[in-house]
C-alpha positions in Angstrom: 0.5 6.2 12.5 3.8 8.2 12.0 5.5 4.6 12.4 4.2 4.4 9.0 4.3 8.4 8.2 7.5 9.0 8.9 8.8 6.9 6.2 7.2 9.0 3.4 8.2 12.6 5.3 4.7 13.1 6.1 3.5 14.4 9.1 -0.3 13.8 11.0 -1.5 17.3 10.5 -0.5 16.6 6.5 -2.4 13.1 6.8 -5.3 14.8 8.5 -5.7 18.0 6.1 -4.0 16.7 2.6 -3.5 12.9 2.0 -6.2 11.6 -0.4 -6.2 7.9 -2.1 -4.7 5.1 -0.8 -6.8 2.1 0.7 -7.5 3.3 3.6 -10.1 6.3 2.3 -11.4 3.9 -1.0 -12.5 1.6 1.2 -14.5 4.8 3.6 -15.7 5.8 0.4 -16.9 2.5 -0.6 -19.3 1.8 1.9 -20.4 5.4 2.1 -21.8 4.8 -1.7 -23.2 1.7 -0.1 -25.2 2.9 3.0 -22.2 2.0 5.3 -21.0 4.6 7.5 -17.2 4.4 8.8 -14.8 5.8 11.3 -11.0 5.3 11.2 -9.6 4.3 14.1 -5.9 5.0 14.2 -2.9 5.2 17.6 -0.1 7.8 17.7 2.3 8.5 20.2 2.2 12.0 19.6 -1.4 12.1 21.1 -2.1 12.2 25.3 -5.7 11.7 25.0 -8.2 10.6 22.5 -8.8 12.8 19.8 -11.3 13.1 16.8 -10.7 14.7 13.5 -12.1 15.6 10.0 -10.7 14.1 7.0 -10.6 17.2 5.4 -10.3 16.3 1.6 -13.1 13.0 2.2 -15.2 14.6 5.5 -13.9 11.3 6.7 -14.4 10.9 10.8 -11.2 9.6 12.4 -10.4 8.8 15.7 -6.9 9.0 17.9 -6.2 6.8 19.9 -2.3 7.7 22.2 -0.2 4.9 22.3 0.3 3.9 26.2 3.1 5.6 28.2 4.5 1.9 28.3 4.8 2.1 24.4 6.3 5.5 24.6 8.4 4.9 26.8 10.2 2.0 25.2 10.2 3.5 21.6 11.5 6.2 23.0 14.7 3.9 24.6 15.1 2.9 21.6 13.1 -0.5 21.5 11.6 -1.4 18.4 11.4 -3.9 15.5 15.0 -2.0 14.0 17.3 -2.6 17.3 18.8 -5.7 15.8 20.0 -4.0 13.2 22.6 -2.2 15.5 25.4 -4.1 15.1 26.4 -3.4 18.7 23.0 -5.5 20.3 24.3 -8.7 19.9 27.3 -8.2 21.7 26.2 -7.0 24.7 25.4 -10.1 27.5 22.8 -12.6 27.5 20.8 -11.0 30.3 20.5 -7.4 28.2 20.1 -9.5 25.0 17.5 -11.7 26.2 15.1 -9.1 27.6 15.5 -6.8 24.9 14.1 -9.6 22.8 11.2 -9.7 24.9 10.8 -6.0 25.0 10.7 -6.6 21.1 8.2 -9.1 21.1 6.2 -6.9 23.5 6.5 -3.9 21.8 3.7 -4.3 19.0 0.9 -6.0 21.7 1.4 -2.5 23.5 1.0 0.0 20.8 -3.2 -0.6 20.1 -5.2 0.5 23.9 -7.8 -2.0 24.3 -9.7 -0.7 27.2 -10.0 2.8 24.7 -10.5 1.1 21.9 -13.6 -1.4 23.2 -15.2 2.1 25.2 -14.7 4.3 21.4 -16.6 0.8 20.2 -19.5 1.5 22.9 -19.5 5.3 22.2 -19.8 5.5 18.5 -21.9 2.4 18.4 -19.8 0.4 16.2 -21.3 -2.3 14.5 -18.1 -3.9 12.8 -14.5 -3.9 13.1 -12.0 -3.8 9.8 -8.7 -4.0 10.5 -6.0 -3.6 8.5 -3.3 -6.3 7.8 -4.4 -9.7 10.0 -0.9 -10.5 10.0 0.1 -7.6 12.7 -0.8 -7.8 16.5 -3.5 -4.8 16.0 -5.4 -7.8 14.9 -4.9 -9.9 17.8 -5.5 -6.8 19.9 -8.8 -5.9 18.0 -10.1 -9.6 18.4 -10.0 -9.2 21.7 -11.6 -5.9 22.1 -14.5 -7.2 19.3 -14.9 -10.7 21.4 -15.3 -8.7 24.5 -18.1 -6.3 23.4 -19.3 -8.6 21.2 -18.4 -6.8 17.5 -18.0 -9.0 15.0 -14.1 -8.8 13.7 -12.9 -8.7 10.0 -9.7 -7.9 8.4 -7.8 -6.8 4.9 -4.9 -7.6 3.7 -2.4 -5.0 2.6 1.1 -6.7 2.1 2.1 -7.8 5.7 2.3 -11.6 5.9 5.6 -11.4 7.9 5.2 -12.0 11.6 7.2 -9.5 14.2 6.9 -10.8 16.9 7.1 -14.6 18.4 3.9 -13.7 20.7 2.2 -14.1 17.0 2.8 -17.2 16.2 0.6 -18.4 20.0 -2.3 -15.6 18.9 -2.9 -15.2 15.5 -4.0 -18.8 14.8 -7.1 -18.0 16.9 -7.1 -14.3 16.1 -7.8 -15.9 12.6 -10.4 -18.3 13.6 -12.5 -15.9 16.0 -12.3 -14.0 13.2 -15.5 -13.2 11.4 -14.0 -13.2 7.8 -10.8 -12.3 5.9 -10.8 -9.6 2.9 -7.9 -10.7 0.0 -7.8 -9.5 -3.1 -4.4 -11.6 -4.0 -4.9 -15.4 -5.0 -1.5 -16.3 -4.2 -2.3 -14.6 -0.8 -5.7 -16.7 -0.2 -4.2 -20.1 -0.9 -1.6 -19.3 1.6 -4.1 -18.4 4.6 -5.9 -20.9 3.3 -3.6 -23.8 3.6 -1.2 -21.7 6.4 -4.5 -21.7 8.8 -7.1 -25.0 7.9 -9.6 -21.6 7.4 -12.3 -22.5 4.7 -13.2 -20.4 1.9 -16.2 -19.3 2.8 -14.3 -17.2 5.7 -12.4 -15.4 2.6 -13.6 -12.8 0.3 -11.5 -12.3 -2.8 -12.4 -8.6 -2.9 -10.2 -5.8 -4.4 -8.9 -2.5 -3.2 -11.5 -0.1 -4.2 -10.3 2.8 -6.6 -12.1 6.5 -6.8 -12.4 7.0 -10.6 -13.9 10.6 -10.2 -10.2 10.8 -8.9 -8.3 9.5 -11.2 -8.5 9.6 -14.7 -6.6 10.5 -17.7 -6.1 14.5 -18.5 -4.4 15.8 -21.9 -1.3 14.4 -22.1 0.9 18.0 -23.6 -1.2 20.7 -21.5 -0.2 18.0 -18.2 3.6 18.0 -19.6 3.8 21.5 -20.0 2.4 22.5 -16.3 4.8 19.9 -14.4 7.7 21.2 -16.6 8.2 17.6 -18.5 9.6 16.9 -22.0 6.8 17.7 -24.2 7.8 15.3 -26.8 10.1 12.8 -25.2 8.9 8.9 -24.2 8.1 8.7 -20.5 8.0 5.8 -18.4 6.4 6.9 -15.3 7.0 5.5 -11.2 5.3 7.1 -8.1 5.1 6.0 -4.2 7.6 5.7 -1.4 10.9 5.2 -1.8 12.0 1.8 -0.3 15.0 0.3 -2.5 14.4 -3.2 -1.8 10.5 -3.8 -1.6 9.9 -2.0 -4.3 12.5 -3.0 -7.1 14.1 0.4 -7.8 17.4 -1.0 -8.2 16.2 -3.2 -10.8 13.9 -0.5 -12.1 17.1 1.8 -12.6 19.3 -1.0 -14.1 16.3 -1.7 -16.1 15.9 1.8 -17.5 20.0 1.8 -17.8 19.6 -1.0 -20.5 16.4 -0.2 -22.3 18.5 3.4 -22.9 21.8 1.6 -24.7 19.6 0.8 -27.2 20.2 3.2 -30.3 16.5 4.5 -30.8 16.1 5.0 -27.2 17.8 8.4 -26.5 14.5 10.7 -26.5 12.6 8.9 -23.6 12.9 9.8 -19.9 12.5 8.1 -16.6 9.9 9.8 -14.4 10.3 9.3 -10.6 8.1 10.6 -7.9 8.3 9.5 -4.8 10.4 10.2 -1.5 11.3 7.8 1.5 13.7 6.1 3.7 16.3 4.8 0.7 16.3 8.0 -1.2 19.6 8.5 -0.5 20.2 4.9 -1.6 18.7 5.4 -3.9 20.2 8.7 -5.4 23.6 6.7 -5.0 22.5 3.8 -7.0 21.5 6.6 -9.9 24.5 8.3 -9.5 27.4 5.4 -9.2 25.6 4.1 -12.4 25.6 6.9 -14.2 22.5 6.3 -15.8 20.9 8.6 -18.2 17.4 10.8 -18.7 16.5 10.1 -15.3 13.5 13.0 -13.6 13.2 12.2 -9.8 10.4 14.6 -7.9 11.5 14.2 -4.7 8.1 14.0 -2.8 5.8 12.0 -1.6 2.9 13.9 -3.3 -0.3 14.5 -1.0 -2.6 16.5 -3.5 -4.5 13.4 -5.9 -4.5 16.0 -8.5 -1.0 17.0 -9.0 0.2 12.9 -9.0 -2.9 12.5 -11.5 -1.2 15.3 -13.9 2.1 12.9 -13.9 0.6 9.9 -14.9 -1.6 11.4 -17.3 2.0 13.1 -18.5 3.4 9.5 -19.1 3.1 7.1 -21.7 3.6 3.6 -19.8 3.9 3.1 -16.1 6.9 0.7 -14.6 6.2 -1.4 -12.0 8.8 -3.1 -10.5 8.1 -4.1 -6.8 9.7 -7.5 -5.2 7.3 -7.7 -2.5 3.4 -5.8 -2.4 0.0 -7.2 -0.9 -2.5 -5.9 -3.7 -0.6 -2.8 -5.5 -2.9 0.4 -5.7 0.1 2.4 -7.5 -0.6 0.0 -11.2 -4.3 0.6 -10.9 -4.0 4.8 -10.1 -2.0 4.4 -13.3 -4.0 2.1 -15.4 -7.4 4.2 -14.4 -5.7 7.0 -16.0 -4.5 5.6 -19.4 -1.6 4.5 -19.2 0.0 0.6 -20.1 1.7 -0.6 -16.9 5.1 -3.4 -17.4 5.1 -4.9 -14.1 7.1 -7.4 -11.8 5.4 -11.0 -10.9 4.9 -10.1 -7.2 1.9 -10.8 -5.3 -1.2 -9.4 -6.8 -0.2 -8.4 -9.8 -1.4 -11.2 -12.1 -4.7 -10.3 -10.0 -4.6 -6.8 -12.2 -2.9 -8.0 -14.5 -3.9 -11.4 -16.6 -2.9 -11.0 -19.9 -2.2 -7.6 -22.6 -6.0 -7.6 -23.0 -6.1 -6.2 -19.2 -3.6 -3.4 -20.5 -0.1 -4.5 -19.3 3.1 -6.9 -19.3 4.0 -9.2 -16.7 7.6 -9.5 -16.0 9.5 -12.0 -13.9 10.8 -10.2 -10.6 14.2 -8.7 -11.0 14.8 -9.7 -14.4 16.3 -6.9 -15.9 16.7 -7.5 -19.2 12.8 -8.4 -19.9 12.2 -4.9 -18.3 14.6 -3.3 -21.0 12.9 -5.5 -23.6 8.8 -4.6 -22.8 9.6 -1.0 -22.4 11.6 -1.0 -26.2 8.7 -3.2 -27.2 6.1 -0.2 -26.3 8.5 2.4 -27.6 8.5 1.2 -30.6 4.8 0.7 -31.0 2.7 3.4 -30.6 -0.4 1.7 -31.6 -0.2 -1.0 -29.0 0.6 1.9 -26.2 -3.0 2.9 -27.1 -4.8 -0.2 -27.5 -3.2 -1.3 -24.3 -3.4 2.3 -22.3 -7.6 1.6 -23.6 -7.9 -1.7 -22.2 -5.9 -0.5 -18.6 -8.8 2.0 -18.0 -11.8 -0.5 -19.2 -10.1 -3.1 -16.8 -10.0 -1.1 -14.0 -13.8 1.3 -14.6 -15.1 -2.4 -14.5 -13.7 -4.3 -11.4 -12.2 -1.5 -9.6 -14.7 1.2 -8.9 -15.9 2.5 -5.8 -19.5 0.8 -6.4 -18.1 -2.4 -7.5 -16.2 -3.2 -4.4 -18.5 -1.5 -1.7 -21.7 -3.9 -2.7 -19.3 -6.9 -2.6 -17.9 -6.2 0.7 -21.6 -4.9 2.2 -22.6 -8.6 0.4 -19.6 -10.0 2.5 -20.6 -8.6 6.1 -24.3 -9.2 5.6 -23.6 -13.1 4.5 -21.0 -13.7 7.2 -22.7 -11.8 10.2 -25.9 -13.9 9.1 -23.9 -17.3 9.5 
């Protein structure tokens, strides 16, 4: 877990007792609503022995599995998916470079404790796996511990289609076709396994990320401004999520926002950024060598649902500018509470977004200027803003709710485990 943590300065105790949304907990809260009970099964290296927690804001059960002392032990040498980005690796002799490479490719196939995991699947009497991401060797690792006590195996995907290790590319064809079905919400995603894997359609359910609507909604705009210290009157383009420069597009998002502001109507609006991460030091140098103007960065990754629902009830349209996502939760949190999103053609987007009628623009990736030139285009029109910012929360109350996506995936698992 803090592989994935640590990027967004959070630590387990914080995950345990504060972090709410995400996936991870729609998804619990989806088949709750639907009669399904769930545990989250997670490994840390900062655990010695199995462990089970409360979800404190959902009552959530999770389990801890530790990492093996094999795992720890290598991470801790420094062995990881990163090492090759030391420029000094490569130099070193063919012997140290060639197990080190192995050691890589190892690495991820240790991290997940079968033998735990398959006796936690006795104990708690699991009747179904869901893993997250197929394209990661926890799915490889949880096929095995599902064919071995015979539990059926299904898996989500989140984003990852890049393979880490070269073990992958002998496993996950068979991980995939053991597998008792796949969950995609992204078309682009589903023709790919599709076509990628010979797997049939009926192994794939086009199924969306689930979104709690009792969580997010929109508040009054000025009382929302006032409490998080905003411009009260100013335009405000709204960001949130962890800062990664790269996959997420904030260097276009900045030069974007840099050019919408030459424009000579466009001095009372403000760029809204909350988020923290590996690049925010990047990211702060991009901002600063650009001199770029009426820019707000919170720097946190914020924890409490109710405080991130205040800023994006304190915006008036919602930039979206990622190069690379697997089905994006950050547009939908923003379009459930009112606000018109102008987002980048990445994976899953034109899943949320088809057209203005589902309350946003579509704009190629890293094209600048047609950032600039949708964010002037809802400046200027205030009535679109809220015929839009209507249409974002109608789209989403209708295909995104907590009841909508726990009876399609209970549907799923009853149709597949009966074939």
């Amino acid at each position: 877990m803090e592989d994935f943590l640590s990027e967004i300065n959070v630590s387990l105790k914080e995950f345990r007792e504060e972090m709410t949304g995400g996936w991870m907990f729609g998804y619990i809260r989806a088949l709750k609503m639907c009669g399904i009970d769930s545990t989250l099964i997670c490994v840390s290296a900062q655990v010695h022995r199995i462990e089970t927690w409360t979800h404190l804001p959902t009552g959530a059960r999770i389990c801890v599995l530790p990492a093996s002392r094999l795992y720890r032990w290598l991470a801790g040498h420094g062995i990881s998916s990163a090492v090759w980005k030391n420029d000094s690796v490569p130099q070193r002799s063919f012997f140290v470079r060639t197990g080190v490479r192995f050691l890589q490719d190892l690495l991820p196939y240790l991290a997940t404790p079968v033998t735990q995991l398959r006796r936690e699947l006795k104990t708690r009497k699991i009747d179904a796996i869901l893993c997250q991401e197929y394209e990661h060797a926890r799915f490889d690792l949880s096929m095995v511990a599902g064919v071995l006590s015979k539990v059926p195996v299904y898996a989500t995907f989140q984003g990852g289609n890049t393979q880490f290790s070269r073990l992958e590319r002998l496993f996950r064809p068979m991980s995939i076709h053991k597998s008792a079905g796949l969950i995609i919400g992204s078309s682009r995603e589903s023709d790919r396994v599709r076509k990628g894997y010979g797997l049939s359609e009926r192994r794939i359910a086009r199924i969306f990320n689930p979104l709690d609507l009792s969580m997010w909604y929109p508040e009054e705009r000025r009382p929302a401004r006032l409490k998080l210290q905003l411009p009260e009157e100013a335009f405000l383009v709204i960001w949130h999520g962890r800062v990664d420069l790269w996959r997420k597009g904030l260097d276009t998002l900045i030069e974007g926002w840099r050019r919408f502001m030459t424009g000579p109507t466009h001095r009372d609006a403000y760029l809204v950024l909350v988020g923290d991460g590996s690049d925010s030091e990047r990211l702060r140098e991009v901002i600063g060598q650009n001199d770029v103007p009426h820019i707000i960065w919170r720097r946190e990754y914020v924890l409490d649902r109710a405080v991130m629902r205040q800023y994006l009830s304190a915006g008036d349209v919602y930039a979206f500018t990622s190069r690379h996502e697997g089905f994006p939760v950050a547009p939908l949190e923003a379009m459930a509470c009112g606000l018109p999103v102008v987002a980048t053609d990445c994976v899953g987007v034109r899943d949320i977004l088809d057209g203005e009628s589902y309350g946003g623009f579509i704009v190629p990736v890293d094209d600048v200027a047609r950032l600039a030139e949708k964010l002037a285009a809802l400046f200027d029109d205030q009535v679109l803003r809220q015929t839009m910012s209507r249409h974002a929360r109608e789209h989403v109350m209708k295909s995104f709710s907590l009841s909508t996506v726990g009876n399609q995936l209970r549907d799923f698992f009853s149709v597949q485990n009966a074939l």
